[in-house]
Backbone as a chain_set.jsonl record, in Angstrom:
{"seq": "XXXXXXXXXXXXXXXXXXXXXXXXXXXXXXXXXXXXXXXXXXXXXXXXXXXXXXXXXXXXXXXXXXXXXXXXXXXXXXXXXXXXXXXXXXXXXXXXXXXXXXXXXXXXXXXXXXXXXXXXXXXXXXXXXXXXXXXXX", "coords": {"N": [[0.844, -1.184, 0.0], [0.649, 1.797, -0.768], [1.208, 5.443, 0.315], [1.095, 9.124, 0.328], [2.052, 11.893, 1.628], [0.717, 15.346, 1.939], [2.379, 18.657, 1.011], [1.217, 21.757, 2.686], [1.601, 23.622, -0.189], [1.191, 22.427, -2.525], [-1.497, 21.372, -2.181], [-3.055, 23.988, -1.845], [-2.106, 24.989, -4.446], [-3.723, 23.101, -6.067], [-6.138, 23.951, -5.223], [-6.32, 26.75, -6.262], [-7.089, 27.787, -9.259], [-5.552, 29.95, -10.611], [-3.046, 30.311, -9.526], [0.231, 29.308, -10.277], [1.35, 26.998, -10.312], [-0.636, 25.411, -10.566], [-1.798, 23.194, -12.68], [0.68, 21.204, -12.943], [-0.198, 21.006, -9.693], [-2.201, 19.783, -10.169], [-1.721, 17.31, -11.594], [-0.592, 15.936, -10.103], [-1.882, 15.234, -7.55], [-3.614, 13.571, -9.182], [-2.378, 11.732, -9.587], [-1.921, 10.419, -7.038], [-4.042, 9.014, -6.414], [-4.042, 6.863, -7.163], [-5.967, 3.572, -6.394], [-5.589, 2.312, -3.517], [-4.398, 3.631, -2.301], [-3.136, 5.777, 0.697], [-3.83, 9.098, 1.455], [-2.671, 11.735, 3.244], [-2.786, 14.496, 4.894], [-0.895, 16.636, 7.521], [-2.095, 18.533, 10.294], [-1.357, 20.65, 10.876], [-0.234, 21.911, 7.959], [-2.643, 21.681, 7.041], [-4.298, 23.63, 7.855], [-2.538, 25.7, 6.796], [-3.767, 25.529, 4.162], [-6.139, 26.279, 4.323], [-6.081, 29.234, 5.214], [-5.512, 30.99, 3.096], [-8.567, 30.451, 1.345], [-10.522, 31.079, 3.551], [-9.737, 33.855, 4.173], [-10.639, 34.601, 1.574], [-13.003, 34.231, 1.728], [-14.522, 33.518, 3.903], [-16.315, 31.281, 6.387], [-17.384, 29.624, 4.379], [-15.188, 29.074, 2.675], [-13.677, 27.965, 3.866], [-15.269, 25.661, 4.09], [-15.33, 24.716, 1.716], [-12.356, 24.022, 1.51], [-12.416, 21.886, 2.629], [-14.408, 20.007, 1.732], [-12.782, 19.402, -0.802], [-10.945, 17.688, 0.553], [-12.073, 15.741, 1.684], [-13.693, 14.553, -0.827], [-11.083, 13.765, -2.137], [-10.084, 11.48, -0.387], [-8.555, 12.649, 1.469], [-7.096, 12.172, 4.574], [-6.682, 14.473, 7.564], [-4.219, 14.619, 9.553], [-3.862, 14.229, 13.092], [-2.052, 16.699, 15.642], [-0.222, 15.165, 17.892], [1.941, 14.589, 20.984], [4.053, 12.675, 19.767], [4.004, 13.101, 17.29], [4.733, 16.504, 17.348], [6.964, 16.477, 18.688], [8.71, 14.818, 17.039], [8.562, 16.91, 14.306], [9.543, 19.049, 15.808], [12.047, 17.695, 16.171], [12.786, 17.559, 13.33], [12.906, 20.409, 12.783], [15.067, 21.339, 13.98], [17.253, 19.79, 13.688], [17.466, 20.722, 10.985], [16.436, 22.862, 10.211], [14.495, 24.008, 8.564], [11.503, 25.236, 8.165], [9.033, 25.664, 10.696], [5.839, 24.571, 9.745], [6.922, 23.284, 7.631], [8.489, 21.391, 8.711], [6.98, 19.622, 10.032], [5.23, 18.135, 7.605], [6.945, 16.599, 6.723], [7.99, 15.621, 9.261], [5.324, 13.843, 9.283], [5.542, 12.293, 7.238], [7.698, 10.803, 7.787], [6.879, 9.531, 10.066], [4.378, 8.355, 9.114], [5.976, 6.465, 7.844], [7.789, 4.851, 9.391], [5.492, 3.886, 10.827], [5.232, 1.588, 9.507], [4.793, 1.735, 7.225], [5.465, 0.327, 3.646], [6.046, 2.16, 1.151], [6.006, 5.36, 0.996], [5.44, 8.636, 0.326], [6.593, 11.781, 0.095], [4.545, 15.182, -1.399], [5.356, 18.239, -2.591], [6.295, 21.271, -3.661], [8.427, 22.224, -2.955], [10.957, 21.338, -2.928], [13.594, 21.282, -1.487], [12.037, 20.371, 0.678], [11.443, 17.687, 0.208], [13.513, 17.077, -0.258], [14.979, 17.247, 1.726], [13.335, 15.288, 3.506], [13.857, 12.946, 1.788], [16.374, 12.449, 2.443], [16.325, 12.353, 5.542], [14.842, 9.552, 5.86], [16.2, 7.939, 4.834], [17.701, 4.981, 6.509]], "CA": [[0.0, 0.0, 0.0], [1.207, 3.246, -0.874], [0.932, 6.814, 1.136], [1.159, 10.583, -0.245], [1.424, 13.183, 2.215], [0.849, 16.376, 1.015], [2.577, 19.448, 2.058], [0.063, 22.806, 1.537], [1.773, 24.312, -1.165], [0.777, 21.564, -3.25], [-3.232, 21.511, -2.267], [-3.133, 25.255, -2.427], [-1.886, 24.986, -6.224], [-5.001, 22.359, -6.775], [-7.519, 24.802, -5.263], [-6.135, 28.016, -7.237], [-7.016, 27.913, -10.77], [-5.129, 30.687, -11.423], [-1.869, 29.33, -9.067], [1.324, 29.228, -11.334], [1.634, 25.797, -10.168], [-1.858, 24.713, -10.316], [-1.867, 22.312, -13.638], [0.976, 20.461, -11.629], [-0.645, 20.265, -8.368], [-3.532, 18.845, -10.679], [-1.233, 16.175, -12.348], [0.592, 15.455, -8.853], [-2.664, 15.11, -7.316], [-4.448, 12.598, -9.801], [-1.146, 10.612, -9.665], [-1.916, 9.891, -5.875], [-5.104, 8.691, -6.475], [-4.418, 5.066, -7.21], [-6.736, 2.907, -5.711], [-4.673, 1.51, -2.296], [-3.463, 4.781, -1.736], [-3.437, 6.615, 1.383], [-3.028, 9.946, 1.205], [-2.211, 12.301, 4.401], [-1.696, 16.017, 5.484], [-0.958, 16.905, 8.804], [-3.483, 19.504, 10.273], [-0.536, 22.445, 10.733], [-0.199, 21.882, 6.834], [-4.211, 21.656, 6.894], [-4.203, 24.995, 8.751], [-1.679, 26.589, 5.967], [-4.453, 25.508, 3.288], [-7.422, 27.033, 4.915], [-6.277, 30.872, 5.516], [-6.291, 31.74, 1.744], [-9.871, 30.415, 1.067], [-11.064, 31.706, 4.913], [-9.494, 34.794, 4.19], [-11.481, 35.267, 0.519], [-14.643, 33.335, 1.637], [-14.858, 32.887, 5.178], [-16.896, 29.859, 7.112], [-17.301, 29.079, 3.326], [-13.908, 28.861, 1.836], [-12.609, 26.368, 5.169], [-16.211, 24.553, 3.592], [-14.471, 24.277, -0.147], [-11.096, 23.326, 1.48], [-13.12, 20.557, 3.757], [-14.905, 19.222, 1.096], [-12.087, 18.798, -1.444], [-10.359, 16.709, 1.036], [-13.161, 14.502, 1.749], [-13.714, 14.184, -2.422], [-10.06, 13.33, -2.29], [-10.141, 10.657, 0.698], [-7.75, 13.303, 1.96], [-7.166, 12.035, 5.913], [-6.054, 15.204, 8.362], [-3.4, 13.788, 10.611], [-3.597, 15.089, 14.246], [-0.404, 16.893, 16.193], [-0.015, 14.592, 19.231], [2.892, 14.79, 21.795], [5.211, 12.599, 19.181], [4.515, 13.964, 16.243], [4.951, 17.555, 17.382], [8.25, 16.279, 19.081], [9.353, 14.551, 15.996], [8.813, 17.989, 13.951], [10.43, 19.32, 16.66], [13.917, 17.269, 15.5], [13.264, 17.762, 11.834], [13.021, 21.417, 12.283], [16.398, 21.831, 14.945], [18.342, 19.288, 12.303], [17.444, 21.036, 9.318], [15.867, 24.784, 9.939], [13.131, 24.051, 7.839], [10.351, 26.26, 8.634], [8.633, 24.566, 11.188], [4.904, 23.793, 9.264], [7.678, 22.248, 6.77], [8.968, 20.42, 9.283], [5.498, 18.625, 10.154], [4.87, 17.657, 6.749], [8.588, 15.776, 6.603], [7.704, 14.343, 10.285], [4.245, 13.006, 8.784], [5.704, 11.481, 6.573], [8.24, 10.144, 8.35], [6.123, 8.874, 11.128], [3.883, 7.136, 8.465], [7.288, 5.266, 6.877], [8.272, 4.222, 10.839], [4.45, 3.018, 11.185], [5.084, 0.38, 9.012], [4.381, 1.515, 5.378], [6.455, 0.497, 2.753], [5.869, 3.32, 0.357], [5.88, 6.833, 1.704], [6.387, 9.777, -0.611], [6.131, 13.098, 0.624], [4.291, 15.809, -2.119], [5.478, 19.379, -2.18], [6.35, 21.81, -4.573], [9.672, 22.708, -2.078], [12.599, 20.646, -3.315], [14.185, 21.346, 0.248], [11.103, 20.036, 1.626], [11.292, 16.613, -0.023], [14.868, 16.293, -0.19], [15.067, 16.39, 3.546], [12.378, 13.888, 3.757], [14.324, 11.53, 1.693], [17.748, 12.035, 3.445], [16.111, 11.546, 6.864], [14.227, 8.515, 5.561], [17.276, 6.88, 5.279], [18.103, 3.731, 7.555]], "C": [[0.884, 1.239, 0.0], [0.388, 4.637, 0.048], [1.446, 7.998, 0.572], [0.887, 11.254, 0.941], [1.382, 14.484, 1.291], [1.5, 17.173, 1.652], [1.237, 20.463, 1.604], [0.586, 23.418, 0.308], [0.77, 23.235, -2.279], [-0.827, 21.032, -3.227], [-3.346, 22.935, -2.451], [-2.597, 25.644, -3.987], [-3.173, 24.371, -6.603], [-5.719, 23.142, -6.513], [-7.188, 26.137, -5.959], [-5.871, 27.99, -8.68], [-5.858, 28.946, -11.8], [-3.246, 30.639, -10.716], [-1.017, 29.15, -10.458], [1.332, 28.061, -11.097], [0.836, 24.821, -10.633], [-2.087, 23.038, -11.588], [-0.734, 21.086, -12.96], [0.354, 19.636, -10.625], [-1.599, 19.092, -9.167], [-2.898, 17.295, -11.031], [-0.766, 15.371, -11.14], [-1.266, 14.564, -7.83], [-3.644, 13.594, -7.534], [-3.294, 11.77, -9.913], [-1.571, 10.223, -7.96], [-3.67, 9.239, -5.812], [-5.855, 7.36, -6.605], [-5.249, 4.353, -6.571], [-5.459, 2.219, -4.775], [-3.95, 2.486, -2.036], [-3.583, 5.219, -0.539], [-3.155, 8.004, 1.284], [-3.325, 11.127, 2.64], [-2.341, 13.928, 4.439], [-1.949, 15.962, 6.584], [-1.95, 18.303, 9.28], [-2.509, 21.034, 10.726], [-0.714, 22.466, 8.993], [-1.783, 22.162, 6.501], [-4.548, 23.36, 6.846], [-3.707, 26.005, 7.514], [-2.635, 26.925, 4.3], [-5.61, 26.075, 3.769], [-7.195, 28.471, 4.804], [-6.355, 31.555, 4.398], [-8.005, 31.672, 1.681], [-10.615, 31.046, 2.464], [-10.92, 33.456, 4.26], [-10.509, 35.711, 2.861], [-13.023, 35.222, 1.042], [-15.46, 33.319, 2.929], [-15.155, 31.452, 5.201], [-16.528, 29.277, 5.25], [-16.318, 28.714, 2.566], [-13.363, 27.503, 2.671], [-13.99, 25.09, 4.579], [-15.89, 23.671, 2.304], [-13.409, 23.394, 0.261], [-11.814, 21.854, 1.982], [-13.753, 19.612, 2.44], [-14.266, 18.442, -0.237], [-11.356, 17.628, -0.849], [-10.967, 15.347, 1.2], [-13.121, 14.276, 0.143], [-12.319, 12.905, -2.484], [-9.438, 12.202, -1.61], [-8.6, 11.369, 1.01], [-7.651, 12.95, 3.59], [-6.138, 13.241, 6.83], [-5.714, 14.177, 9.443], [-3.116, 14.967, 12.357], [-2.699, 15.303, 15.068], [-0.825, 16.21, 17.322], [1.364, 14.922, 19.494], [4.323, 13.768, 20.968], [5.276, 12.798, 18.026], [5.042, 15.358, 16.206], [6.486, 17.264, 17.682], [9.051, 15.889, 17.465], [9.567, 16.06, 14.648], [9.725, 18.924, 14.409], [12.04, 19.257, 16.167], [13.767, 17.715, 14.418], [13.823, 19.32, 11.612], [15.01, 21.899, 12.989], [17.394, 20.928, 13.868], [18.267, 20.191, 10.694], [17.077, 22.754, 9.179], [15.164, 24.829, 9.139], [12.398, 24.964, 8.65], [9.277, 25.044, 9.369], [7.077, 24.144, 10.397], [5.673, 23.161, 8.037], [7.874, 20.924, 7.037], [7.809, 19.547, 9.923], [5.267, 18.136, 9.013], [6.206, 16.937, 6.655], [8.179, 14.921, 7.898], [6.248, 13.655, 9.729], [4.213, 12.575, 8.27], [6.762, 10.38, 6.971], [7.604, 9.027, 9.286], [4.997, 7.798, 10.116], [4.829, 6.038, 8.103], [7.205, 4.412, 8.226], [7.144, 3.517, 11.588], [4.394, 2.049, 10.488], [4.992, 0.408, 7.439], [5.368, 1.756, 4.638], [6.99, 1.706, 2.249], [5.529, 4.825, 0.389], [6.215, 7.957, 0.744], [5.624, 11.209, -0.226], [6.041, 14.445, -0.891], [4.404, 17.346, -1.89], [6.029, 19.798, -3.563], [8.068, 22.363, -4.342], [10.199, 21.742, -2.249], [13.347, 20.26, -1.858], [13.754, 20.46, 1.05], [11.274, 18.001, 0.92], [12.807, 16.353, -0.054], [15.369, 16.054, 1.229], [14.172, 15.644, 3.95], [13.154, 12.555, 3.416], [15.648, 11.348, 2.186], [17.55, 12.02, 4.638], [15.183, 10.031, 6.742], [15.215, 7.891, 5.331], [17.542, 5.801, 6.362], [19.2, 4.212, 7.918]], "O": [[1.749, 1.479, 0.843], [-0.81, 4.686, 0.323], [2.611, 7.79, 0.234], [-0.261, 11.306, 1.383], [1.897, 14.602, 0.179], [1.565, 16.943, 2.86], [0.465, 20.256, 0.667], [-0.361, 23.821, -0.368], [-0.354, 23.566, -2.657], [-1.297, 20.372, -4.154], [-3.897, 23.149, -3.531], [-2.854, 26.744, -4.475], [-3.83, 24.987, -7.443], [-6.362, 23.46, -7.513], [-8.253, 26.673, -6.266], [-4.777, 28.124, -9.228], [-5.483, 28.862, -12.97], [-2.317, 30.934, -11.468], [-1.548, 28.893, -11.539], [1.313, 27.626, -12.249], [1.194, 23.71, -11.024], [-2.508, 21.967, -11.15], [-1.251, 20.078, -12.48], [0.259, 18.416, -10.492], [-1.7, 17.899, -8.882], [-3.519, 16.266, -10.766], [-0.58, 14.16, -11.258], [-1.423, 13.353, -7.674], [-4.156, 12.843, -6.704], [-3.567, 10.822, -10.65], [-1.227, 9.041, -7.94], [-4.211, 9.19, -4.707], [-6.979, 6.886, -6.444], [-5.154, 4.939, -5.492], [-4.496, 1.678, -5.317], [-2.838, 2.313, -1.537], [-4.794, 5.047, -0.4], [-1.982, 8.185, 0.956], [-4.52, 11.203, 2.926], [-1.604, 14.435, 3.593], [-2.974, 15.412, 6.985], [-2.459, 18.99, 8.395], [-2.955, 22.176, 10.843], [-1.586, 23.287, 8.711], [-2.018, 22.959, 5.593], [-4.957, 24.044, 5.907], [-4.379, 27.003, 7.253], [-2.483, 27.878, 3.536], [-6.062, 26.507, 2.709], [-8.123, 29.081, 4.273], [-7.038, 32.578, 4.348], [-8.679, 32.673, 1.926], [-11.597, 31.685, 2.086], [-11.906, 34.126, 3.953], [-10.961, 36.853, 2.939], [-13.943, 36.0, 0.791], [-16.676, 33.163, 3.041], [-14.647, 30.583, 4.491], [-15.522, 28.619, 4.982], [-16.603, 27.928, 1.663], [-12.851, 26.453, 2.281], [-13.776, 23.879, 4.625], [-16.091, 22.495, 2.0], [-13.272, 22.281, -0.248], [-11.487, 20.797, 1.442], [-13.398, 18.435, 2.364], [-14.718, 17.412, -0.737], [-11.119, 16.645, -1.552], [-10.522, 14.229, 0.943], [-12.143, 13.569, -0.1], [-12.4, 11.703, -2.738], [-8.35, 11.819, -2.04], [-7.579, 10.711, 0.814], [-8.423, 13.755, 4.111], [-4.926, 13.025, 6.843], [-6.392, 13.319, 10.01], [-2.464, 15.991, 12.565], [-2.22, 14.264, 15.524], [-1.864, 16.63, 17.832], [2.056, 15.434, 18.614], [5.468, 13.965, 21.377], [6.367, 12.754, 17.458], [5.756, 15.647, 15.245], [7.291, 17.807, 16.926], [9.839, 16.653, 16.908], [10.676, 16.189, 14.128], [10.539, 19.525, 13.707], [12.875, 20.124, 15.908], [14.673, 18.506, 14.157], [14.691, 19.655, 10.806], [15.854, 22.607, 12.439], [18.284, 21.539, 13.277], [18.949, 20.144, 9.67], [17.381, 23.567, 8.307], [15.023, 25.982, 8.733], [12.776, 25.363, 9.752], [8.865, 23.987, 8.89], [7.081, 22.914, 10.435], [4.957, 22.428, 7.355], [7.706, 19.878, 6.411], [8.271, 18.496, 10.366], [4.825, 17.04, 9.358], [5.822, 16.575, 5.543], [8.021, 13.706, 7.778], [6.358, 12.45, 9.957], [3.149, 11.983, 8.087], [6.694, 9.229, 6.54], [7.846, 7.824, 9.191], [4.858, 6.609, 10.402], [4.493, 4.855, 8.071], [6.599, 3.341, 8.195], [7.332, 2.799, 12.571], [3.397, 1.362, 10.71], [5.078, -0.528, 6.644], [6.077, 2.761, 4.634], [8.018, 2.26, 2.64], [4.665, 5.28, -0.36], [7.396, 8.102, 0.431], [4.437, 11.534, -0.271], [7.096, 14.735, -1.456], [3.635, 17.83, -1.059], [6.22, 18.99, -4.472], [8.789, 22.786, -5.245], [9.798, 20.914, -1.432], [13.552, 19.152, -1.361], [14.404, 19.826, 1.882], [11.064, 17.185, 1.817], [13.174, 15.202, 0.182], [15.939, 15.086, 1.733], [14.354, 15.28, 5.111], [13.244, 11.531, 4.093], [16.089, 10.212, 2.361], [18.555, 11.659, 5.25], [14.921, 9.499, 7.82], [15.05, 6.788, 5.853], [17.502, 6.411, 7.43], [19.899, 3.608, 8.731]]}, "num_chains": 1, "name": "protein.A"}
């Protein structure tokens, strides 16, 4: 079974049509979609996708973001006491920006729960290349 986290850049490209990225996010998107997929964001990353559409839309925009995720069998992952810790290390090893560094521990923490196939989705280079050099053994 395969897993996709997302970071937000990369759902904030799918919900902005007009997003330089957006045709991307779209392609990146419908590539995680396989049937046996899981696919992830953590709810700081959740958080980072909400304040555009809140900010245009209000109650209604956090209703758009909510309902693409559900469409998407998008699952928000909740900060407990070792994922925040584990963000925690990614961000003091690396200086990532810490809602970076939650989307790198959520993906991490899925690999270390057992799943083969982990690939962390972002548009930040940085952000996935320190995913796969702490995913290392």
């Amino acid at each position: 079974m395969a897993v996709v986290v997302f970071d937000a850049d990369l759902l904030i490209g799918f919900l902005g049509s007009q997003d330089t990225h957006h045709a991307d996010a779209v392609r990146r998107v419908r590539g995680a979609l396989a049937p046996g997929t899981t696919r992830l964001i953590c709810s700081v990353n959740y958080s980072e996708v909400l304040i555009g559409p809140l900010e245009k839309l209000g109650p209604q925009g956090a209703a758009i973001v909510d309902a693409m995720l559900a469409r998407l069998a998008i699952d928000v992952v909740a900060v407990d006491a070792r994922l925040a810790q584990a963000a925690a290390a990614v961000r003091a090893q690396t200086k990532l920006k810490l809602p970076d560094a939650y989307a790198v521990a959520t993906a991490l923490q899925a690999k270390r729960g057992g799943q083969a196939n982990v690939r962390l989705e972002s548009f930040d280079k940085k952000v996935v290349k320190t995913y796969e050099t702490l995913d290392q053994p």
